[in-house]
N, CA, C and O atoms as a GROMACS GRO file, in nm:
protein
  180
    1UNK      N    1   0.085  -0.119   0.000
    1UNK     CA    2   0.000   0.000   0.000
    1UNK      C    3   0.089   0.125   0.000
    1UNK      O    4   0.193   0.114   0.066
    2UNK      N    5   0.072   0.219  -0.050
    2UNK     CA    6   0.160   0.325  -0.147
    2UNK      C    7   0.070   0.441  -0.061
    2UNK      O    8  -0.046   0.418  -0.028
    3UNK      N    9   0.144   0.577  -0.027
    3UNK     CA   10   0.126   0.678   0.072
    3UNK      C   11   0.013   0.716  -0.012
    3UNK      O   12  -0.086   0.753   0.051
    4UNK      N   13   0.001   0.714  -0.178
    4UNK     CA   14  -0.099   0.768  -0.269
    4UNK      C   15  -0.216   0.695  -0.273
    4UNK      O   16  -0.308   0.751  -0.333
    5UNK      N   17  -0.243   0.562  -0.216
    5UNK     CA   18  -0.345   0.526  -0.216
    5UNK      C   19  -0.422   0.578  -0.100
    5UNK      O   20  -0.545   0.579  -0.105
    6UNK      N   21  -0.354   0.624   0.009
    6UNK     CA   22  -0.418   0.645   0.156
    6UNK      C   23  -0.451   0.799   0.190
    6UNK      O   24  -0.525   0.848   0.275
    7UNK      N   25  -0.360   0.860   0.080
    7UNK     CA   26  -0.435   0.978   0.059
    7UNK      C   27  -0.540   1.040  -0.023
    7UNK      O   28  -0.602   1.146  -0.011
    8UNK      N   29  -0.546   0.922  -0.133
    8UNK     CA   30  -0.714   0.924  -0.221
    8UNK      C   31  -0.805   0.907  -0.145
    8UNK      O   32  -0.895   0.990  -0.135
    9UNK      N   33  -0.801   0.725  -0.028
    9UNK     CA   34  -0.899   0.720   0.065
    9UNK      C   35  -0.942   0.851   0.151
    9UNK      O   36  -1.054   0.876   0.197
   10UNK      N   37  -0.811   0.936   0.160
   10UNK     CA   38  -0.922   1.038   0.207
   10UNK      C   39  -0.942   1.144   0.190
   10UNK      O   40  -0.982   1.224   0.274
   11UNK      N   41  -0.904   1.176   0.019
   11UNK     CA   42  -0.926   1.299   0.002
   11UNK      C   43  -1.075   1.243  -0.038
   11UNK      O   44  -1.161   1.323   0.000
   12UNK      N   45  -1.138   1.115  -0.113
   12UNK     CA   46  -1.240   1.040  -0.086
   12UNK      C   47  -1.341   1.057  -0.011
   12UNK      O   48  -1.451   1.097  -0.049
   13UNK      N   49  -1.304   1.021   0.125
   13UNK     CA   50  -1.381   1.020   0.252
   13UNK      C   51  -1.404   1.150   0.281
   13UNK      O   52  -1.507   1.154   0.347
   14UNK      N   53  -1.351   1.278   0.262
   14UNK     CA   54  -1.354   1.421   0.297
   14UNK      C   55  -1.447   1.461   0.171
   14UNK      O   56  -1.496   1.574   0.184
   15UNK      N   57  -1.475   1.406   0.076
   15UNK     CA   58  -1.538   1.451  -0.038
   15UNK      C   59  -1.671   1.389   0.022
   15UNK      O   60  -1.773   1.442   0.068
   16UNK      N   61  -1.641   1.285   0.009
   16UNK     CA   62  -1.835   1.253   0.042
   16UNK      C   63  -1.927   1.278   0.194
   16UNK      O   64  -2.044   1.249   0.220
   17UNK      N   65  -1.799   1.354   0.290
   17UNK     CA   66  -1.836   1.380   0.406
   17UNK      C   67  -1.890   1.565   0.396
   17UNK      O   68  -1.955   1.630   0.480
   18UNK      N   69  -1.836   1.607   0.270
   18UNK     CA   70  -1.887   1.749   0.252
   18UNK      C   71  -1.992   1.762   0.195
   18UNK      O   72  -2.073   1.851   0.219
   19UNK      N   73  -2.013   1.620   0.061
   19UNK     CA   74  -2.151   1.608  -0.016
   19UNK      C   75  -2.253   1.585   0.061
   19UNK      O   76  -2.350   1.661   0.059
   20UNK      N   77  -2.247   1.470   0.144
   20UNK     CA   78  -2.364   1.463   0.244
   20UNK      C   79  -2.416   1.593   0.379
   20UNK      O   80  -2.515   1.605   0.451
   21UNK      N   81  -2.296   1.666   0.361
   21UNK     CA   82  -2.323   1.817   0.457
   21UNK      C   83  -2.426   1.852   0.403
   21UNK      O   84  -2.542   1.834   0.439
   22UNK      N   85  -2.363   1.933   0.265
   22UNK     CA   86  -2.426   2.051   0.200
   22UNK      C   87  -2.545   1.957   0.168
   22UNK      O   88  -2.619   1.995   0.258
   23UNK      N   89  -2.618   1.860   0.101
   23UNK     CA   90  -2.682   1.818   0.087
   23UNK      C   91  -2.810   1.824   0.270
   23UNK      O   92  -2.878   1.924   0.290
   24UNK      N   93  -2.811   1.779   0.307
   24UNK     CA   94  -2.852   1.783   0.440
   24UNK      C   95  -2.872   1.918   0.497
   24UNK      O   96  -2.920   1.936   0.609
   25UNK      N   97  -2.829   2.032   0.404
   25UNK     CA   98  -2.817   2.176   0.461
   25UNK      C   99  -2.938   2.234   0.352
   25UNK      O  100  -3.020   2.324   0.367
   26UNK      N  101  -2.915   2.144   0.237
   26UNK     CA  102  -3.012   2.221   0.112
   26UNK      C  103  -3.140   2.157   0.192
   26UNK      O  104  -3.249   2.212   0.207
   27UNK      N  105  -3.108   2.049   0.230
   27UNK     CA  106  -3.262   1.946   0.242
   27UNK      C  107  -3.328   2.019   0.341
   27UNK      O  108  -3.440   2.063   0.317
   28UNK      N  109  -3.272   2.039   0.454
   28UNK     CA  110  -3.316   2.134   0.574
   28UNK      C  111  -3.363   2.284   0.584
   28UNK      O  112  -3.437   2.321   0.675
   29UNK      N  113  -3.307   2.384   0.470
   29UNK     CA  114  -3.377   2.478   0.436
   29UNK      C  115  -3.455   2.455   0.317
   29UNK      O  116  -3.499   2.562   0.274
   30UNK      N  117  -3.492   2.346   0.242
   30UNK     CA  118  -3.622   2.358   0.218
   30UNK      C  119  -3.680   2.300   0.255
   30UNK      O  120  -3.773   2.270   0.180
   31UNK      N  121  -3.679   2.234   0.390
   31UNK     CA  122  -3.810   2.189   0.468
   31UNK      C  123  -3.840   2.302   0.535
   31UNK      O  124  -3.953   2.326   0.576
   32UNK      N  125  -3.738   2.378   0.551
   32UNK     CA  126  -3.788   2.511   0.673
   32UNK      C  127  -3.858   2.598   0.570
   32UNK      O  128  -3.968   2.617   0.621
   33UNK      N  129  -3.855   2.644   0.484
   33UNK     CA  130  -3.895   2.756   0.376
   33UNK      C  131  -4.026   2.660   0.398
   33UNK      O  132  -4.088   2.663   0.504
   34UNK      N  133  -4.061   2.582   0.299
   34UNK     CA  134  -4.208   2.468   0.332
   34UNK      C  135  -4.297   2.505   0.434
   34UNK      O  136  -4.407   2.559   0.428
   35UNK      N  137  -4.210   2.455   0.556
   35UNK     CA  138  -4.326   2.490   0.663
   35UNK      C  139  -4.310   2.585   0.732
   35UNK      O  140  -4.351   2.566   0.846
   36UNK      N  141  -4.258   2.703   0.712
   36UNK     CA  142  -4.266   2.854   0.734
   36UNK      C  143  -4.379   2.914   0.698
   36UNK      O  144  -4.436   2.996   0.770
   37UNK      N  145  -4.427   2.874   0.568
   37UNK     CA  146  -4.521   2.898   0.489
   37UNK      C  147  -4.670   2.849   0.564
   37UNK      O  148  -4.764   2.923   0.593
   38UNK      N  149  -4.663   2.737   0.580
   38UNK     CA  150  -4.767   2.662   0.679
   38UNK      C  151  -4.789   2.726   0.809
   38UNK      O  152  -4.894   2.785   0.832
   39UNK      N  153  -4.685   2.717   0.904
   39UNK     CA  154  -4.711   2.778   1.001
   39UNK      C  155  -4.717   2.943   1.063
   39UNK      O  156  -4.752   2.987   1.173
   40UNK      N  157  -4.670   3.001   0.952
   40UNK     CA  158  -4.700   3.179   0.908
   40UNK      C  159  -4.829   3.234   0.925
   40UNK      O  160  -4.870   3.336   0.980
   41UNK      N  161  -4.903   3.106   0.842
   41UNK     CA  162  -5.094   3.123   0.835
   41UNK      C  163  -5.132   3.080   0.997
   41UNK      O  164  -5.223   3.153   1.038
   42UNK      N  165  -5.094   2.997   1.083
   42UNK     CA  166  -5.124   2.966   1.146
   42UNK      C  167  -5.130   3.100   1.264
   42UNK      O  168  -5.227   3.123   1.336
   43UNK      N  169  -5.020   3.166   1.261
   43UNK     CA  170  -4.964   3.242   1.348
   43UNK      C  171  -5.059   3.395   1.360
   43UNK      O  172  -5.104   3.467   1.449
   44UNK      N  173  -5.054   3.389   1.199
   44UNK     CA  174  -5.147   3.526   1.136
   44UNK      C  175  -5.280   3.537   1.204
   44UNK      O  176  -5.348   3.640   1.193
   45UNK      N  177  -5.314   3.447   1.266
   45UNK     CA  178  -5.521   3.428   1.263
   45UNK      C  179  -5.519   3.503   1.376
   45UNK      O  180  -5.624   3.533   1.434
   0.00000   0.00000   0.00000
């Protein structure tokens, strides 16, 4: 095993640990935008 394979594993592992961030960050503000909307009306009455 070669220093270059163990630094793909994690330039790798640091790649798909940022995709699943930002992903999880998009997913979460548009659930919040969603039910902002919902509970806005609620608030209004």
């Amino acid at each position: 095993m070669s220093n270059a394979d163990a630094g793909d594993g994690a330039k790798r592992s640091q790649f798909w640990a940022l995709y699943l961030t930002r992903f999880a960050e998009g997913f979460g503000f548009i659930t919040l935008i969603t039910l902002l909307g919902t509970y806005a009306g609620c608030w209004s009455r």
